[in-house]
N, C-alpha and C positions, 0 to 999 in steps of 0.2 A: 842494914837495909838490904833487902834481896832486889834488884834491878835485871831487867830484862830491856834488852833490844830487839824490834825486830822489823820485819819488813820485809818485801818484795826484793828477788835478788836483784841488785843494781841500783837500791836507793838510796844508799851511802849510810847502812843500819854499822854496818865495822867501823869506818871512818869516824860515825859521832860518837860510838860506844867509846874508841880508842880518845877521841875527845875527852870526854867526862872522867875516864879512869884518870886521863894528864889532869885536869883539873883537881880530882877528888885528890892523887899524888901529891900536888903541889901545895897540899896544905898541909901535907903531913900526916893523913886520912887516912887508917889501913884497910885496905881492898886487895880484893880478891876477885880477879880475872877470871873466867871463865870464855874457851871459845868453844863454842856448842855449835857452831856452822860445820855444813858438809865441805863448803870452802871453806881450807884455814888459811885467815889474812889476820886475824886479831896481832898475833905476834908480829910479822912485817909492820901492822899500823902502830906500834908502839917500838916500832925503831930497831927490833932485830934484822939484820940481815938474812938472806934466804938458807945458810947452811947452820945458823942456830935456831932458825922458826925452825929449819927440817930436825933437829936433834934436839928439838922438847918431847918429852918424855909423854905418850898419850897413856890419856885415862882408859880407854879402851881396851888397849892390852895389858891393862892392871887391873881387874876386876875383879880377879880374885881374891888378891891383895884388900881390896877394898872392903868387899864384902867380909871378908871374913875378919876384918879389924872393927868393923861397925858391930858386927854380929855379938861381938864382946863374949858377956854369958849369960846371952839372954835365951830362957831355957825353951822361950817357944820354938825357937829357929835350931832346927838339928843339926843342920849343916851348912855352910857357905852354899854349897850347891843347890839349895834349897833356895835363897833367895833371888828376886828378881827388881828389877827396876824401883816396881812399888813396894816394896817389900818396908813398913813402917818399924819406927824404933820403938821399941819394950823396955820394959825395968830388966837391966842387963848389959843394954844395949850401950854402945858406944857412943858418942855424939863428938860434933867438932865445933870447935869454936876459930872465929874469924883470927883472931890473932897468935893460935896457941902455936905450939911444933907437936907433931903429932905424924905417924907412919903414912897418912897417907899422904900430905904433903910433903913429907921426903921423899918420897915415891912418884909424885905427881906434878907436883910444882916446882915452877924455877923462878927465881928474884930476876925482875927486869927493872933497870936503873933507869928514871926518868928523868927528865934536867927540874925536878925540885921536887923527889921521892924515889920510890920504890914501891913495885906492888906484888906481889903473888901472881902467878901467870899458869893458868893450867888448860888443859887442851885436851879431848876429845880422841883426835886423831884425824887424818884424814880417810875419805873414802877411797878407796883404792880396788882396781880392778878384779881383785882375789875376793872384794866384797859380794859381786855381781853374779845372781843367782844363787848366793849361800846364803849372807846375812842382811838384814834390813840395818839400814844406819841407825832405826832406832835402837840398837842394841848398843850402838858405841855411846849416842848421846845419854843411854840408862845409867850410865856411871855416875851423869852430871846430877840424873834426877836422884838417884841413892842417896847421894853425896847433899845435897839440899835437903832430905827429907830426914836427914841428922844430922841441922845443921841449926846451931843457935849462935844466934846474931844479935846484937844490942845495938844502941842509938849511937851513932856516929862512927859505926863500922858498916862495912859495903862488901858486896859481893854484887857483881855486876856480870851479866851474863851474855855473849853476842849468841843470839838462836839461828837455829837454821833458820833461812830464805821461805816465806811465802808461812801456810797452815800449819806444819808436818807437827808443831808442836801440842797439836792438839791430839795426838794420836796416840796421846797420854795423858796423865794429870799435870805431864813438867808447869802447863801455862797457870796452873793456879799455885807455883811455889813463889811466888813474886808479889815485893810488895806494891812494888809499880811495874807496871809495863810502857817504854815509849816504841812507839810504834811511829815508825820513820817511814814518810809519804811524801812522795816527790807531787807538783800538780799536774796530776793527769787522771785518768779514769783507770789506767792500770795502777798508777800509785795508790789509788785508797780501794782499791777493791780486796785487798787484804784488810785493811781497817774493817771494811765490813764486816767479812768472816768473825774476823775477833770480837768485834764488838756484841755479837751475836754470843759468843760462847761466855763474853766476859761477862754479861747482864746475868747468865743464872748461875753464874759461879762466887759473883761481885768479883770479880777481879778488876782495880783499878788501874784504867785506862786512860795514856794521853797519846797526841797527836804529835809529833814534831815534824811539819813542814822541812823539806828538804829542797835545794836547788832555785828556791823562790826568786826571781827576778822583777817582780813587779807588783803592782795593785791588783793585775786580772790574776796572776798566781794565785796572791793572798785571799781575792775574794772566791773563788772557785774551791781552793781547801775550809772555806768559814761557811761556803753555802754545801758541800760535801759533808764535814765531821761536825761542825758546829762547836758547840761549848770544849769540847773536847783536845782542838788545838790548843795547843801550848805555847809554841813558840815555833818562826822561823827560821829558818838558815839561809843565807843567800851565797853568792859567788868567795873565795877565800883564798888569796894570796899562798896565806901558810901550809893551807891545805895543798896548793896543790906541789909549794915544793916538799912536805914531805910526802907526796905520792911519788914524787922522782928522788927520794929518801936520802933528801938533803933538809929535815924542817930547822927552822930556825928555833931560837930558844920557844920554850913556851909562852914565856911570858908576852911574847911578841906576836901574838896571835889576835887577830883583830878584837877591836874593846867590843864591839859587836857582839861579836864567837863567845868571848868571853858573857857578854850580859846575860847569854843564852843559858850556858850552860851552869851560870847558878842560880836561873830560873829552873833548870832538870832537877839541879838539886835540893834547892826549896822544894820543891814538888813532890820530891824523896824524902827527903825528912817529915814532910807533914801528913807521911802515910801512917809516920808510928807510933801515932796516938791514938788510931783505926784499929790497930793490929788487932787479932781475934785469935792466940793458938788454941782454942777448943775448935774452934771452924776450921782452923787451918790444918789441924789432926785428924777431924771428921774427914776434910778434903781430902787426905792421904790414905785414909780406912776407902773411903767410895770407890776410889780408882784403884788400890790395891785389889778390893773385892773382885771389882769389875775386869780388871787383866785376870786373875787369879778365875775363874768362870768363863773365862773365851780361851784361855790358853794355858795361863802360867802352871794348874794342877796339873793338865795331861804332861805339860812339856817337862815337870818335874817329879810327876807322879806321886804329890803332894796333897794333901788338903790346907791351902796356904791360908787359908780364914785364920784356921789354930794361930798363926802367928801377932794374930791383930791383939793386942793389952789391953781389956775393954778399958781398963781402970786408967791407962797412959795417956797424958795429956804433953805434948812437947811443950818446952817454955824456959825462960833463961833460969831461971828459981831451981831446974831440973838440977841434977849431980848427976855427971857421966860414970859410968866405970872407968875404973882406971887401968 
C-alpha cells in the first residue's frame, strides 16, 4: 500500500507518519519510508540522531542513478537524460518492488532499526541555499514521484510517504500515486484549509482521502473538525506523553505509547488495507500517461528537446502480474 502524509507545516504530519511506520515496524510489516518534505525531520522522528539524519544519502543527487536503472531497455526512452519526473514505465522498463535489493536502494536507502523492526528509510534531500534561484524543490522530490511510478506493491507491504507542508504536491501528479492519503489537521481554520485544497483535487482524481485530527483537546475540537471535513475524519489525536519525550529524543519503548495512540493508528491502517480491494492500475497508469503528457507540453520537451509522448506504451498497464527486466 502507497500512504501519504500530509498537511500544513506544523501539524504534526512527520510525527504521525513516524508513528504509523513504528506501528507497521513493530509487526514485522516491510515498509518503506520515504521523506519527501522540504523540512527533513522523518529520520530524527524515527530516532536518528542529527549527524546520521545529516549522512542519509539523498534521492536528489542520485537521479541519474535512478533514472537510468528504471529506464532498463525500454526502447522508447533514448536516454536517462531524456526522462523526467513523469516520465511512465514501458515493456523494458525496470520496476521496483517493496521488498527486493535492487541499485537503487543501495544507492538510496538506509536500514533504520526500530524497537520491534526495521524499515527502508529514504530521503529526498534537503533544500539548501545553492537551491535558491536555480532549482525548484520540485526537482528534488521528482525522484520520489519516478520512484513510485515504477513501483509495484502488493497487500501487506507499505511505502509510506512524509510530503512537503501545505499544496506544493499538487504541482504534479505525485498526489495521485497513493492509495490513501491522511491529511493531518490540527482544529483551527488554518488546519483544514489545506484539507480543502486537497479535497478539491482529490474528488476529480478519486484520490482517497482521510482526515486525521491532530492536537484535539476536547468536544469543541472534535466538533469543529466534524462540522469542517465531515464524513472524512478518521480519527483523533490528542495530547501524548511518549510523543513528546521522543521530541526531546529520549522515546520510551514503543510498545509504551499510549493504548489511545495505539487504537488510532490501527484505525490508519485498517483504513490502508481497505484501499486494496479499490485499486484500479489501468486508472492508476492512465493517471501517470495524463500528467506525463501534461509536464511533457508545458515544459518537459523544450527542456529536453524531446517529443516525450514517444515514451508513453500505449499497450503498458502497471500491475503486480507485470515481469521487470532484469
Amino acid at each position: 500500500m502507497k500512504i501519504a502524509f500530509v498537511g500544513k507545516g506544523g501539524s504534526g504530519k512527520t510525527t504521525l507518519s513516524s508513528l504509523f511506520i513504528r506501528h507497521l515496524a513493530a509487526t514485522a510489516a516491510p515498509v518503506v519510508a520515504v521523506d519527501a518534505d522540504i523540512n527533513q525531520h522523518l529520520g530524527a522522528a524515527l530516532g536518528l540522531d542529527e549527524a546520521e539524519a545529516a549522512d542519509l544519502p539523498a534521492m536528489g543527487e542520485r537521479l541519474g542513478l535512478i533514472k537510468d536503472y528504471l529506464r532498463g531497455s525500454n526502447p522508447r526512452i533514448a536516454s536517462a537524460d531524456t526522462m523526467i519526473k513523469t516520465t511512465p514505465p514501458g515493456e523494458g522498463s525496470r520496476l521496483l518492488r517493496v521488498c527486493e535489493s535492487n541499485p537503487v536502494y543501495e544507492a538510496c536507502a538506509r536500514t533504520v532499526e526500530l524497537d520491534g523492526g526495521a524499515v527502508r528509510l529514504m530521503v529526498t534531500g534537503p533544500f539548501t541555499d545553492a537551491d535558491l534561484g536555480v532549482a525548484c524543490y520540485h526537482s528534488k522530490t521528482g525522484a520520489v514521484e519516478l520512484c513510485l511510478n515504477h513501483l509495484v506493491d502488493g497487500p501487506g507491504e507499505y511505502v509510506v510517504v512524509d510530503m512537503t507542508a501545505g499544496s506544493d504536491s499538487f504541482a504534479s501528479g505525485m498526489f495521485t500515486r497513493f492509495d490513501i492519503t491522511f491529511l493531518v489537521a490540527e482544529p483551527t481554520r488554518k488546519g483544514v484549509s489545506v484539507y480543502r485544497q486537497y479535497k478539491e483535487y482529490a474528488r476529480d482524481f478519486g484520490v482517497a482521502l482521510k482526515v486525521v485530527g491532530n492536537k484535539v483537546q476536547g468536544q469543541d475540537d472534535l466538533d469543529f473538525l466534524r462540522a469542517e471535513v465531515g464524513e472524512d475524519l478518521l480519527v483523533t489525536v490528542g495530547h501524548s506523553d511518549w510523543v513528546r519525550s521522543m521530541e526531546k529524543g529520549c522515546p520510551p519503548r514503543f510498545e509504551l505509547l499510549e493504548d489511545v495512540n495505539h487504537r488510532a493508528l490501527r484505525t490508519l491502517r485498517s483504513a490502508a488495507d481497505g484501499t486494496y480491494a479499490l485499486r484500479d492500475w489501468e486508472s492508476y497508469t492512465r493517471q501517470m500517461v495524463h500528467f506525463h503528457l501534461k509536464n511533457a507540453g508545458s515544459w518537459g520537451n523544450e527542456r529536453t528537446g524531446t517529443d516525450l509522448a514517444a515514451q508513453v506504451d500505449p499497450g503498458f498497464v502497471l500491475g503486480e502480474g507485470v515481469v521487470a527486466t532484469a
